[in-house]
C-alpha positions in Angstrom: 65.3 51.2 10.8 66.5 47.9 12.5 68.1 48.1 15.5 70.4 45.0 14.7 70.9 42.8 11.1 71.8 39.2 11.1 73.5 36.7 8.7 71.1 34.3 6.5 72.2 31.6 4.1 69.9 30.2 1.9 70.2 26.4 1.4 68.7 24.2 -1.2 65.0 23.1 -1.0 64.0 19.4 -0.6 62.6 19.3 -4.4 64.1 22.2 -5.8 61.5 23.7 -8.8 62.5 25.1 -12.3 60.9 26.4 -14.6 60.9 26.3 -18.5 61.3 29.6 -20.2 61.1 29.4 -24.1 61.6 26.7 -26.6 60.3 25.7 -30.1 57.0 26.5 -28.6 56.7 29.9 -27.1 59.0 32.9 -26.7 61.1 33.9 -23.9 59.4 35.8 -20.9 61.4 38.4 -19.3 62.1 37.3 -15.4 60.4 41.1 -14.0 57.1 39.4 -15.8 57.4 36.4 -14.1 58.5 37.2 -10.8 55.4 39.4 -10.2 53.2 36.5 -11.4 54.7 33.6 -9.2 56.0 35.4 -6.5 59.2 33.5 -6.3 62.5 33.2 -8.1 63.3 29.7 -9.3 66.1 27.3 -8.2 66.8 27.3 -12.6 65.2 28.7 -15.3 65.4 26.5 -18.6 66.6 27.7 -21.9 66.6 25.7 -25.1 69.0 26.0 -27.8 70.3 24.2 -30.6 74.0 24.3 -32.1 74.7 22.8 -35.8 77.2 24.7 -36.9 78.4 22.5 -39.4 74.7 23.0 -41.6 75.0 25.9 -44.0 71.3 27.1 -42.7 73.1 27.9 -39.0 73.0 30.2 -36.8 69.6 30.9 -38.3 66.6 29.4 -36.5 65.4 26.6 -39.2 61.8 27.1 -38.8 62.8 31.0 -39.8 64.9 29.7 -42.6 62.8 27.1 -44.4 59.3 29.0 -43.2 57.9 28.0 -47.2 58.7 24.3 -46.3 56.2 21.6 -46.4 56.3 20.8 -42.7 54.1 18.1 -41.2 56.0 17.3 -37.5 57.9 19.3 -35.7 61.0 17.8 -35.6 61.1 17.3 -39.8 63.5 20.4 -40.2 67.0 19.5 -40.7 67.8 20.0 -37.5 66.0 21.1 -34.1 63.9 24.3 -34.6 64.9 26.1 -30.9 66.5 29.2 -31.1 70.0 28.9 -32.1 73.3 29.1 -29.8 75.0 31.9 -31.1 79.0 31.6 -28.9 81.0 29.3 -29.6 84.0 29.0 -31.5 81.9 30.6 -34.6 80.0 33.4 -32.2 80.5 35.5 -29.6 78.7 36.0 -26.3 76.5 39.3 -26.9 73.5 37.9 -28.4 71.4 34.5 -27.2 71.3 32.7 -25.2 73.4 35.0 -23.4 71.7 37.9 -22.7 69.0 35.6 -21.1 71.4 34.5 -19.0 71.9 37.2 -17.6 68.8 38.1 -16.9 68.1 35.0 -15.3 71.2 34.9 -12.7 70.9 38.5 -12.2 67.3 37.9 -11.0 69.0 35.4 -8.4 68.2 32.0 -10.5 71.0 29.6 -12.0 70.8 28.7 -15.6 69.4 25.2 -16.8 70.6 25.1 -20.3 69.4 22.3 -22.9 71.6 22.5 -26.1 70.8 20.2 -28.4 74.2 19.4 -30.6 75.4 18.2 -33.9 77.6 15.2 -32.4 80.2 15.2 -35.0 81.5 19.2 -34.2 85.0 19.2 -32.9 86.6 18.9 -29.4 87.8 23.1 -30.5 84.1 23.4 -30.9 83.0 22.2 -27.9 85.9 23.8 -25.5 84.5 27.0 -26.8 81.2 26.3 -25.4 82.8 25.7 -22.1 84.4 28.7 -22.0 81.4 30.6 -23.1 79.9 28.7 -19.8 82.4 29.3 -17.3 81.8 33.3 -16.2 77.7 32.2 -15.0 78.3 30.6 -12.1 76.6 27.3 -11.2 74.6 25.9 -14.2 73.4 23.3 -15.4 74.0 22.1 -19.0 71.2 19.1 -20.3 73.0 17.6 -23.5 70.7 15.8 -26.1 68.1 15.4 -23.9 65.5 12.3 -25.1 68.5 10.9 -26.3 66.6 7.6 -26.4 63.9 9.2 -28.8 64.0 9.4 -32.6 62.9 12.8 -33.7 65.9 15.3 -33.1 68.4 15.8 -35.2 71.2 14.2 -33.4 69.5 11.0 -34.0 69.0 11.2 -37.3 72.3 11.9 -37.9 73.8 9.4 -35.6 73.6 5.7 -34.1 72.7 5.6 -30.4 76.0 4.6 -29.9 77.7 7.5 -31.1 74.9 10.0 -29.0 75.8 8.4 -25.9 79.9 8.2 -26.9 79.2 12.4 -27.6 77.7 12.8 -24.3 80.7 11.4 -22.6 82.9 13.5 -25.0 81.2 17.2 -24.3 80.9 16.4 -20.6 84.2 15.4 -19.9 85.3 18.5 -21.7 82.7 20.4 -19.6 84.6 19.3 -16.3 87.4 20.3 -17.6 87.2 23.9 -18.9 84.1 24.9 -17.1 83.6 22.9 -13.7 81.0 24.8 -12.2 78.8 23.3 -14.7 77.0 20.2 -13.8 76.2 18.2 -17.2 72.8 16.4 -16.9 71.8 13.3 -18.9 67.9 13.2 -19.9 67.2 9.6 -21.6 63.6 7.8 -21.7 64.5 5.7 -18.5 62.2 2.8 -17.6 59.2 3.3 -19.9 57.6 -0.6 -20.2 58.6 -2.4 -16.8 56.2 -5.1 -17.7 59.2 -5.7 -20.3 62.3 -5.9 -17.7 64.0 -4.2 -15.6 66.4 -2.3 -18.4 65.7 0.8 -19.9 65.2 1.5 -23.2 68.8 1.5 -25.0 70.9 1.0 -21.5 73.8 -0.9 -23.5 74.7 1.9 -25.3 73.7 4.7 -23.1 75.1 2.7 -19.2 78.4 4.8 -20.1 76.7 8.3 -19.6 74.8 7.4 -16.0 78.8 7.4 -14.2 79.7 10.4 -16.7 76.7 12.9 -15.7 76.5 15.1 -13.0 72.4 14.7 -12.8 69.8 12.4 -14.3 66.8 12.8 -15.5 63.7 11.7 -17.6 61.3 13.7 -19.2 57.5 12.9 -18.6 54.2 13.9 -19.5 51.3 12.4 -17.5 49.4 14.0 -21.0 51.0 15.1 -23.9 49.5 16.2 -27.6 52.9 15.3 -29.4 51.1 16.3 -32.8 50.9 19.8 -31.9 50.9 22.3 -33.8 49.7 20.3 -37.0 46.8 18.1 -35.6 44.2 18.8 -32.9 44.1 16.2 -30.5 40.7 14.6 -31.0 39.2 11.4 -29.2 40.6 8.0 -30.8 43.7 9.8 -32.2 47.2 8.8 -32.3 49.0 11.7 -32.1 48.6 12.1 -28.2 48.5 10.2 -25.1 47.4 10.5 -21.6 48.9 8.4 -18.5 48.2 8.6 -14.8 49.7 10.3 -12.1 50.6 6.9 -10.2 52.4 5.2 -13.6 54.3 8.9 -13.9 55.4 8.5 -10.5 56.4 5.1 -10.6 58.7 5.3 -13.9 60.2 8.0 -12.4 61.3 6.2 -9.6 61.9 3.1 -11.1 64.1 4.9 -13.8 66.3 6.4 -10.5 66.5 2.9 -9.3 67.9 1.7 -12.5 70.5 5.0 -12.9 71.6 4.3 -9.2 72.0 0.1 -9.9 74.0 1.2 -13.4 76.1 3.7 -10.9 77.2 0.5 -8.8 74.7 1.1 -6.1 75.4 5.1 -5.1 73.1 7.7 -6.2 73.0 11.0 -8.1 70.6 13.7 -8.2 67.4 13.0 -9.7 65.1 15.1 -11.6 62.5 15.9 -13.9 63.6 17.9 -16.4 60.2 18.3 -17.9 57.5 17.9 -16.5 52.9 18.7 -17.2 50.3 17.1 -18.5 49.0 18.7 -21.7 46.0 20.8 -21.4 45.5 19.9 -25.3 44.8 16.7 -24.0 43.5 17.0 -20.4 41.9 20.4 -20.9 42.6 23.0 -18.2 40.8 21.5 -14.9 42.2 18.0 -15.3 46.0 19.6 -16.4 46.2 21.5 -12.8 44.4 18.7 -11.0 46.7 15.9 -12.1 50.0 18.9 -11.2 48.8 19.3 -8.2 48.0 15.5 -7.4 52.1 14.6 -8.2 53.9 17.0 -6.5 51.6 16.9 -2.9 52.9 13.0 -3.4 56.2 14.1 -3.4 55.5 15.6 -0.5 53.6 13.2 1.3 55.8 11.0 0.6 59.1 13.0 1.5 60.3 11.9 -2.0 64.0 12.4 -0.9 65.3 9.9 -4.2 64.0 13.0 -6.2 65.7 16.5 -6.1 63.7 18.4 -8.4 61.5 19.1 -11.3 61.0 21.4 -14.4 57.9 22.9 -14.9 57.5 23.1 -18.9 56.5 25.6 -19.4 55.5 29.6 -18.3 53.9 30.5 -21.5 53.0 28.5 -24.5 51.5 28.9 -27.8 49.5 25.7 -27.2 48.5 24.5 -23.8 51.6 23.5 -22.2 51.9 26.7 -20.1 51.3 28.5 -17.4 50.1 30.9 -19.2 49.1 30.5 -23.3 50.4 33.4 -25.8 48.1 35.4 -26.4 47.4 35.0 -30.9 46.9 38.2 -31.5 50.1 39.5 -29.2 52.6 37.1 -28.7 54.1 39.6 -25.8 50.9 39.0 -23.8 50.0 35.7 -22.0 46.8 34.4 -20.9 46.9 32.9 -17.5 45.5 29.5 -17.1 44.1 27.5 -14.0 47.1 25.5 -13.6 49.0 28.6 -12.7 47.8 29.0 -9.6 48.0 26.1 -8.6 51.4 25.7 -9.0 51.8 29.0 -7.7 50.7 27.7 -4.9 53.1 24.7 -5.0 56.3 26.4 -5.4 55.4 28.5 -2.2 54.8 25.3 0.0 57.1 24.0 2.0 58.8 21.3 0.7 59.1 22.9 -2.6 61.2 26.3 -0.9 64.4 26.9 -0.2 66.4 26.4 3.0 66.8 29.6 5.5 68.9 29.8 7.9 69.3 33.1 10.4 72.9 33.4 11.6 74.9 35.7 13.7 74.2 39.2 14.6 76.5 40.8 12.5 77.4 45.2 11.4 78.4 46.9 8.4 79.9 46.9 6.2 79.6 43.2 5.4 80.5 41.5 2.2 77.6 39.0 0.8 78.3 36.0 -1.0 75.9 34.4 -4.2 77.3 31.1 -4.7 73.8 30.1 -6.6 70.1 29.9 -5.9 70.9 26.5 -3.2 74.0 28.7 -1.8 74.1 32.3 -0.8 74.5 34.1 1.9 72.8 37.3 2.7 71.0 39.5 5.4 68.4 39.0 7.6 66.7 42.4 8.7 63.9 42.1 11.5 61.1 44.2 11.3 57.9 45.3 13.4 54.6 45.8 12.2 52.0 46.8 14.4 49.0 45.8 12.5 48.8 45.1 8.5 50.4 48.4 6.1 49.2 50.4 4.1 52.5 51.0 2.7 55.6 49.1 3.1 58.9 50.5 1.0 62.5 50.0 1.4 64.5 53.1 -0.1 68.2 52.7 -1.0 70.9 55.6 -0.5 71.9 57.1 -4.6 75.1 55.4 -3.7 73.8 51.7 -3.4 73.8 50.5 -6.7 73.8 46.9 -5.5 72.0 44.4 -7.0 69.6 42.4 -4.8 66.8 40.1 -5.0 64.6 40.9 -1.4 62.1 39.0 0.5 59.2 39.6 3.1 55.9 37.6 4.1 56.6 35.2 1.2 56.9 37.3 -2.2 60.1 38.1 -3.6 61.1 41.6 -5.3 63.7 42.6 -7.9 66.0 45.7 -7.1 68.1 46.2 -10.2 71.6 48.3 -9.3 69.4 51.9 -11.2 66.5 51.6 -8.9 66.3 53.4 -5.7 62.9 52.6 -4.2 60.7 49.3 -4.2 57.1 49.2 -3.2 56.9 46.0 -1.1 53.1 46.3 -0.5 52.0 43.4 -2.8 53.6 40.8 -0.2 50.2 42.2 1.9 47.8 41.8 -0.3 47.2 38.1 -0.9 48.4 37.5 2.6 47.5 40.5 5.1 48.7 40.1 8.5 45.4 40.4 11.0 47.3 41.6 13.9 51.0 42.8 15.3 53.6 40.6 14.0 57.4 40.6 13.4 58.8 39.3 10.8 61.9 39.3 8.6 63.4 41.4 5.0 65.8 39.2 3.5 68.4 40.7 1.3 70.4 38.7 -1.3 73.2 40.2 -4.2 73.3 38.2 -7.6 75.3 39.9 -9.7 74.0 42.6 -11.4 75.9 42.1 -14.7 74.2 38.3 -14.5 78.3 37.4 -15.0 80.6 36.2 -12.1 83.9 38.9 -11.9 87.3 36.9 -12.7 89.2 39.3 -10.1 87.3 37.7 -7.3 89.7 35.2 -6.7 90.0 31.4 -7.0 86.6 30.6 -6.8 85.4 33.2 -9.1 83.5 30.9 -11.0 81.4 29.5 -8.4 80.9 32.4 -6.2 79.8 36.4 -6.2 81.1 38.4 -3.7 79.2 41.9 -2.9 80.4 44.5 0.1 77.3 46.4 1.4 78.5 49.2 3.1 75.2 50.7 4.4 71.3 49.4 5.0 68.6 51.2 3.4 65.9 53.0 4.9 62.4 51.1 5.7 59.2 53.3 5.4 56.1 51.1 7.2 52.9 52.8 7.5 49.8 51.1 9.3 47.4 53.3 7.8 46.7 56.3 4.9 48.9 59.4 4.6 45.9 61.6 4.9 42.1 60.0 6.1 
């Protein structure tokens, strides 16, 4: 047991890292799967829904509804084939994305929601959204992303005119019923600078740069865009492949132009997807080229650039971490470009901020204001040569919900569980000697919700009492030899 506990807040990385989790191409993972697997929570996990509730086919998933259709693109449905937002002023808040939700803040990650929306629904339509929003904390909300594309529905259906006038719309009524969401617009950006300096519709879309809280572009060094009714083949048209430098400059040309459109003052940047298709690339190439961008972020202390989307953990083509299994959807099959970015997302510049506080006692009430703003404990701990078991053991009274870290790898304590094996932070990384080192404790809340009797500020922050530390068993060698 510690002799004494301290204070830590934990701060927001220098590129923060999300990661996609779903979409028209692969099935949600739960966050237990993917925590053991990466060994770190996210600063967002992405969701991607649709809402077109004005089509007599919704709330059903189109590709679900029209499954005999004659389909030869993705995007050739009536509208966007993600799974469907079920709240709303038609729904409720028990099914998706909801329960995702949940278990993505509960597991100590904010929410990065893309909703893809039939611009002519009502302002009724929309406030209901936001008030579906409100009770999870800090989010993030990505509306009509690729607004500057021609394949979703939105665009079909509307001028880019009226897509940029609806962004303004549903984010203005986003700050006002639900202002712990930040509303990010995701456009093509600066795509062809041998052309100019503007990006590709800026008339009509300069009005949503001042209105967003975060910009963005999407971009594939490599991506099979055919998928899933060609195979990318040598010579085709239905792919493309880029380099790592072009990606990297358009990005930041494309901030450049956001911040010049924003009368000089910047915004947070990022990537809100991001890989280069291993349908194009194949798998060595894919986490060669992942690898090559984000150690020039680092190299180059990209600060212009807060963070990226990685799309996405597991795919049914090769866009994942992992690929989904065909014969099990529920199993993935891990590809090289996952440990690799494993390896990113535990590097420095990719982590989030610590900082150890005060010595403080118990009882002592913890504060999750987000993934880039809690506050928790810092227990130090001595181990006198590598473990052979390491456990922490909670009291049948703690039925706090925490998210716990130690040499690097993160565990999950849900509020039923009473003792977590901590060994697997040893076993990629063994300590080769005597070494202190530090258990930090964090409480999400455990519903994923934030509690309106907190107080003002219910909606931004979380507020658990711990009342009593739980026991630490460290062994240095076997029970019995």
């Amino acid at each position: 047991m510690a002799d004494k506990i301290y204070g830590i807040h934990m701060g927001a990385a220098k590129c923060a890292v999300d990661l996609g989790d779903g979409s028209e191409r692969g099935e949600y993972v739960n966050q237990d799967y993917i925590l053991h697997k990466l060994g770190r929570p996210h600063r967002a996990i992405s969701l991607m829904y649709c809402y077109y509730p004005l089509d007599k086919e919704f709330p059903g998933r189109i590709s679900e509804v029209m499954k005999d259709a004659e389909i030869s693109f993705q995007w050739d449905y009536p509208y966007d084939d993600y799974f469907t937002y079920k709240g709303g002023l038609e729904g409720n808040t028990e099914g998706e994305p909801f329960n995702y939700m949940r278990d993505v803040r509960r597991h100590g990650q904010d929410v990065n929601l893309t909703l893809t929306v039939d611009p002519h629904v009502s302002d009724e339509q929309l406030i209901a959204i936001a008030k579906d929003l409100r009770p999870f904390g800090r989010m993030f909300l990505r509306i009509n992303h690729e607004a500057t594309g021609n394949w979703f529905s939105f665009n079909k259906r509307c001028s880019y005119q009226e897509v940029a006038d609806f962004f303004v719309r549903f984010s203005d009524i986003i700050h006002e019923y639900a202002p712990n969401v930040k509303t990010v617009i995701c456009i093509g950006g600066i795509e062809h600078p041998e052309n100019g300096e503007e990006m590709e519709k800026e008339k009509e879309f300069a009005q949503c740069i001042p209105a967003a809280d975060i910009w963005s572009v999407d971009k594939y060094m490599a991506l099979h865009w055919g998928w899933p009714y060609d195979v990318a083949e040598t010579g085709g048209t239905s792919h493309s492949r880029s380099t790592v430098e072009r990606t990297y400059e358009l990005t930041k040309l494309s901030y450049e132009r956001y911040k010049y459109l924003n009368g000089g003052e910047g915004k947070p940047m990022t990537m809100a997807e991001f890989n280069a298709d291993g349908d194009v690339t194949g798998p060595y190439d894919q986490a060669q080229m992942v690898k090559e961008f984000c150690d020039k972020l680092a190299a180059e202390k990209a600060d212009w650039f807060s963070g990226f989307t990685m799309y996405q953990f597991r795919d049914r083509g090769r866009l994942g971490l992992e690929i989904e299994d065909p014969n099990n959807s529920e199993v993935g099959i891990e590809q090289p470009v996952l440990s690799t970015y494993k390896e990113i997302i535990h590097s420095e510049w990719f982590s989030p901020e610590m900082k150890t506080g005060d010595e403080i006692t118990l009882p002592v009430t913890l504060r999750w204001g987000g993934s880039e703003d809690a506050d928790g404990l810092a227990i130090p701990l001595h181990f006198e040569k590598n473990p052979h078991f390491c456990e922490i053991v909670f009291d049948d009274e703690d039925d706090g919900n925490y998210m716990l870290e130690i040499n690097g790898k993160w565990f999950y304590k849900s509020p039923e569980a009473r003792t977590i094996d901590m060994m697997a932070a040893f076993f990629e990384k063994p300590l080769d000697g005597e070494c202190d080192m530090t258990l930090k404790l964090f409480a999400p809340p455990a519903s994923g919700e934030n509690d309106t009797a907190q107080g003002d500020d219910w909606d931004i922050n979380y507020y658990y009492t711990i009342k009593k530390l739980p026991k630490i068993r460290i062994l240095c060698g076997p029970v019995e030899k």
